[in-house]
Each structure stands twice: as structure tokens, then as C-alpha cells.
N, C-alpha and C positions, 0 to 999 in steps of 0.2 A: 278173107275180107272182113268177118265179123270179128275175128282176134285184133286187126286193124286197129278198128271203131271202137272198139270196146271200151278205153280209156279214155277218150273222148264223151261217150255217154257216162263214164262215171263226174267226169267234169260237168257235163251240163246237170247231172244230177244237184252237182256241190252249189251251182251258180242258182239254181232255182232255190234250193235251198238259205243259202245267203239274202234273199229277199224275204227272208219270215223277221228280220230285224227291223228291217224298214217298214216292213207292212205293220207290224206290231205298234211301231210310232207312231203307226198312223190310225191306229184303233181308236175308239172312246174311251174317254178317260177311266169309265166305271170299269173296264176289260182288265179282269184278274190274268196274269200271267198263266197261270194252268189252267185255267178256266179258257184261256184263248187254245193252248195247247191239248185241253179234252176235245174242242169244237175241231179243233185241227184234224186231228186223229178221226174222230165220228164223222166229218163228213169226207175225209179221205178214203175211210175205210168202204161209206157206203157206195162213194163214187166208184172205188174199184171193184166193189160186189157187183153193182148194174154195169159195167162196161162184162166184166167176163161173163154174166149169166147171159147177157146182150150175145155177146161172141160164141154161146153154145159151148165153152171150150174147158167148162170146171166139173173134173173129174175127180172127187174126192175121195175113190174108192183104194184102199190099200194105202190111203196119206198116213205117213209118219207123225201118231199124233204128238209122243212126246218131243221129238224138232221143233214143232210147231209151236204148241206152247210157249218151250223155251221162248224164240226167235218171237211171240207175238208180248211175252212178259219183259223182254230186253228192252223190246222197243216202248210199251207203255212205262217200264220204269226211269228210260230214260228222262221220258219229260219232265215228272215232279222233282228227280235229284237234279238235272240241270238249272230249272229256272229257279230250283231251292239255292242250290248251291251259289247264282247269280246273283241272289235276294241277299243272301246272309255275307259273302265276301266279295260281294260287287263284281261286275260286268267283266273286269280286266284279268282281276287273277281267275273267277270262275268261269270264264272264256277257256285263255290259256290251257287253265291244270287239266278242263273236263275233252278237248277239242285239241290239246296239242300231245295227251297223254294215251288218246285212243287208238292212232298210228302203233306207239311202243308197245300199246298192250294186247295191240292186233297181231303182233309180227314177235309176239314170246305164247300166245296161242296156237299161232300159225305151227310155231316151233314145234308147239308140244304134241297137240293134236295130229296136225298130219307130218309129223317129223321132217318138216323143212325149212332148213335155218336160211332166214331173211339173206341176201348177197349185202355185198358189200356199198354199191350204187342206191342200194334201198337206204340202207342207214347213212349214208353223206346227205342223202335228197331229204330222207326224214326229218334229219337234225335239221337241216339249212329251213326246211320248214316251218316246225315249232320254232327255231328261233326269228325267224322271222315273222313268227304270229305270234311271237314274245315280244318283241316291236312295236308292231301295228300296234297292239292292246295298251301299251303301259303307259301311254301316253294320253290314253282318254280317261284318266281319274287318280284322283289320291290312292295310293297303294293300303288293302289293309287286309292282311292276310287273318282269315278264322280258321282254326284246325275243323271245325265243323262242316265250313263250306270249303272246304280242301277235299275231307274224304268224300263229300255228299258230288264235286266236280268229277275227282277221281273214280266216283260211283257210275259216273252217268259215261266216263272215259270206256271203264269196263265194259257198259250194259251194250254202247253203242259195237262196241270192238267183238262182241258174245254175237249179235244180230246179224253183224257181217258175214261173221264165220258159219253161222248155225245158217245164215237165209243162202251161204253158198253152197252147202251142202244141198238144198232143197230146189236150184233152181238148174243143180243137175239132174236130177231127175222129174221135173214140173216145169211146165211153160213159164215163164217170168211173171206173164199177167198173174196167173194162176196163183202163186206162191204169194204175192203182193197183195192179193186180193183176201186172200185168206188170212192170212199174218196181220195184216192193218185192220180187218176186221174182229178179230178178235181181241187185238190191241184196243180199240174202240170199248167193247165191251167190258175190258178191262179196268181204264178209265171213267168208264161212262158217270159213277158214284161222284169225282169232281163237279161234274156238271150240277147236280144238285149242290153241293158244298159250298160254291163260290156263284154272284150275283151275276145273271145271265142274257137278263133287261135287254145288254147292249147288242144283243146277238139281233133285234128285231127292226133295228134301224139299219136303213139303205148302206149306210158305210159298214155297219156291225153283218152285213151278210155280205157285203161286198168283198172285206177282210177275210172273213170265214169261207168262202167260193176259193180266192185264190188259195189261200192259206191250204187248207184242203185237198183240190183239184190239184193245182198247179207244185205247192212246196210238199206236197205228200204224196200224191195219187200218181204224178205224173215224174215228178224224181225220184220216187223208188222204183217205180217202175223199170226207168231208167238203169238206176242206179243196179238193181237186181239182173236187167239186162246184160251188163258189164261186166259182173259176178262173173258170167260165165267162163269166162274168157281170162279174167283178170282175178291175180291171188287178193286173198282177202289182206294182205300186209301194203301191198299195192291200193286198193283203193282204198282204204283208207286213209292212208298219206296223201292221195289223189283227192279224197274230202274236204280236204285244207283249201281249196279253193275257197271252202265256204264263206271263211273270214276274208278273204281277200274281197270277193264279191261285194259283202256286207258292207265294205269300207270304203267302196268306189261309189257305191248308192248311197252311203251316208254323206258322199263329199257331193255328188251331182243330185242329189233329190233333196236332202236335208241340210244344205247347208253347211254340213260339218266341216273342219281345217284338220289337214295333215300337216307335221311339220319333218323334217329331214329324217328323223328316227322313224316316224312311222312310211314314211315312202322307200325307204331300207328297206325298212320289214317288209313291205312290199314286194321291193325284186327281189331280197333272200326267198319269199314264199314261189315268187314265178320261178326263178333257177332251182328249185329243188324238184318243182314240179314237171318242167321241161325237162328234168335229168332224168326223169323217171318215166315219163314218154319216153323219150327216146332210147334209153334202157327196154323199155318193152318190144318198140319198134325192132332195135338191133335182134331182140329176141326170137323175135317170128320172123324176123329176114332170115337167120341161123335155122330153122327150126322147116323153110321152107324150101333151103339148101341142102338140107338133112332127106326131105323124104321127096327132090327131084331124081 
């Protein structure tokens, strides 16, 4: 049953996450991009310290410390090359290259690491995806490509694609809270230096903690959690292609909460991103049907 589910929790992970664009809009003005993203992280992190010291359930004895690191340094690095890479060659292409290149770079890891070459259903559902979040995006701005914010996207493709692979190793052997909790907290700490660097004012008004509670809780605390859930069950080539949700989410809340217009190309983009993702559900489903005919 949890092999089932599993793809599904990595969805809802992608869909909570897709709301940190719209929340983001909705911050004060003075809200520095990484500055919104250290707050992100520190209070996700500490939400998820007090939820498992709460639960009694955090055993750090014989933890893998260099895993950890890795997987808590991936995920802090992603945020300053993403929202760098967004800054320097705008939203569309630094979307795309960092979010449509992490799939491919998850699934030539996957390869190498634990020597398992992606199937064939992964790469039709992968491509149909990235290009269909080649779509969605290209359509919200003047195209203007920087080699700077290319590598710095492509940076933040890798780190995200490293954290997958490294947090799925660790939530086989560690409760999902557990791994989350530790990992985002120390990602926290890692970050924390932003938080002095960039103006933090906005953090103390009712919208500026309101933003940072979900932000937090909700797009950190409670979708990785998730998402680390899913791990277990589901290869790290798979959910990350399954991530892709995120922009799709992001683009239905910019049309119902913000106003935004789709036009033909980007509602394409659209259903290429859902048939690549339904191909891949159901590829997994077929899988564990196989797999439960196997050991009746």
C-alpha cells in the first residue's frame, strides 16, 4: 500500500512547493529573495527539530555524518544559485534550465551511483515534461539568456538532483521525520549568515511572519517531509521528474490568485507537463502490480 502512495506524496510535496512563488508575491516589498529563502529554511528547519524532539523519535546515534552534510549543503546551496540564477537571467530561462535540468541530472546520477539505467517510460515522461515547462515559462517574459545565470540554474539543477539521491539513501535507513529534521536543520544553519546580509525588517509585520509560517511549515517542513516519505518507495529519477509538478502548481495559482493569463502555448505546456507525469504514475503503478504478482 505505501509503494501505492508514494508517488502521490511526492506530488503533493511538488504542489506545496509551487506555492512559495505565489507566497513570494505576496511578501513586502523590502523581502530580499534569499533573504525570504534563509527565513524559509530556519523556520522549516526549526519546525521540523520541535515536531521530532516532540515525537521522542530522533536518534542520532551511528547517523552518517558525512551523508548528511552532503544532503543538508545541497539543499542550502540550492537556494542562493537558484534565486541567483533567476536575478541574473530571469524567471523563464532560470526556471526552465535549473527545474527542467534536475530530472536529467537525477537519472545520469541514479545511473552512476547505484548502476541503474533510467527505463525507457522515464525518459518519454521526462522529456514530455521539461518541455512542457519549456512552454509554460517562455511565455512569461522577454527571453534573455546570461552564461552566468545558465551555470548558476544548472548549479542549483544539480545541488537539488545530489539531495534527492544522497536524502534517499538516508531515509532508508531513518525515519523520514528524522532525516528532514536533521538535514533542513542544518541547511538552516548553513544559511543562517544571509539572514544578517540582506534587510530583515519585513520579517516582523503580520504578512512578513505570515509568509515565513507557510513558507516554512507548509513549503519546507511539511513537503519535504513528504517528499522524503516517498523517497522510500520511489527511485530518485522518478521523483524528481514527479517534482515537475511544481511549476505546473505555480501557474494555476498565478492564473486563480494573481491574476495572471495563459495563452495556447503555455496551457500546451500544461498538458505536456500532466501526460508525462500521469505516464510515470502509471508506469510505477504497473510496476508494483508486477512486482506483487511476483511474490503471490
Amino acid at each position: 500500500m505505501k509503494e501505492k502512495v508514494s508517488p502521490f506524496f511526492i506530488l503533493l510535496s511538488a504542489v506545496l512547493w509551487g506555492t512559495t512563488g505565489t507566497t513570494q508575491a505576496l511578501a513586502p516589498a523590502t523581502a530580499h529573495p534569499i533573504g525570504i529563502g534563509a527565513a524559509r529554511l530556519a523556520v522549516g528547519g526549526l519546525f521540523l527539530l520541535l515536531l521530532v524532539l516532540i515525537r521522542g523519535n530522533l536518534n542520532v546515534k551511528h547517523w552518517p555524518i558525512r551523508i548528511t552534510v552532503v544532503a543538508s549543503l545541497s539543499m542550502a546551496v540550492y537556494q542562493p544559485l537558484f534565486f541567483s540564477a533567476v536575478t541574473i537571467t530571469g524567471v523563464a530561462i532560470g526556471t526552465v534550465v535549473a527545474i527542467g535540468s534536475a530530472p536529467v541530472l537525477s537519472g545520469f546520477l541514479e545511473w552512476i551511483y547505484y548502476r541503474k539505467r533510467p527505463n525507457m517510460i522515464w525518459w518519454c515522461s521526462t522529456f514530455l515534461s521539461i518541455i512542457g515547462c519549456f512552454m509554460l515559462f517562455m511565455n512569461k517574459e522577454s527571453i534573455y539568456v546570461d552564461p552566468v545565470g545558465i551555470v548558476m540554474a544548472l548549479g542549483a539543477g544539480l545541488s537539488f538532483a545530489i539531495y534527492t539521491l544522497v536524502s534517499r539513501k538516508l531515509v532508508e535507513a531513518y525515519s523520514s521525520l528524522s532525516v528532514v529534521a536533521v538535514v533542513f536543520s542544518l541547511s538552516a544553519v548553513w544559511l543562517s549568515p544571509f539572514l544578517f546580509m540582506y534587510d530583515m525588517s519585513w520579517i516582523a509585520s503580520v504578512r512578513g511572519v505570515s509568509i515565513s509560517l507557510h513558507l516554512g511549515i507548509m513549503a519546507t517542513g511539511i513537503a519535504y517531509f513528504l517528499f522524503a516519505k516517498g523517497l522510500t518507495y520511489v527511485s530518485t529519477s522518478t521523483a524528481v521528474t514527479l517534482a515537475l509538478a511544481e511549476p505546473l502548481t505555480a501557474a494555476l495559482l498565478g492564473v486563480m490568485l494573481l491574476g495572471e493569463s495563459l495563452n495556447l502555448t503555455s496551457w500546451t505546456g500544461i498538458f505536456l507537463l500532466m501526460l508525462g507525469i500521469g505516464l510515470l504514475i502509471r508506469s510505477s503503478k504497473r510496476s508494483e502490480s508486477n512486482r506483487e504478482i511476483v511474490f503471490r
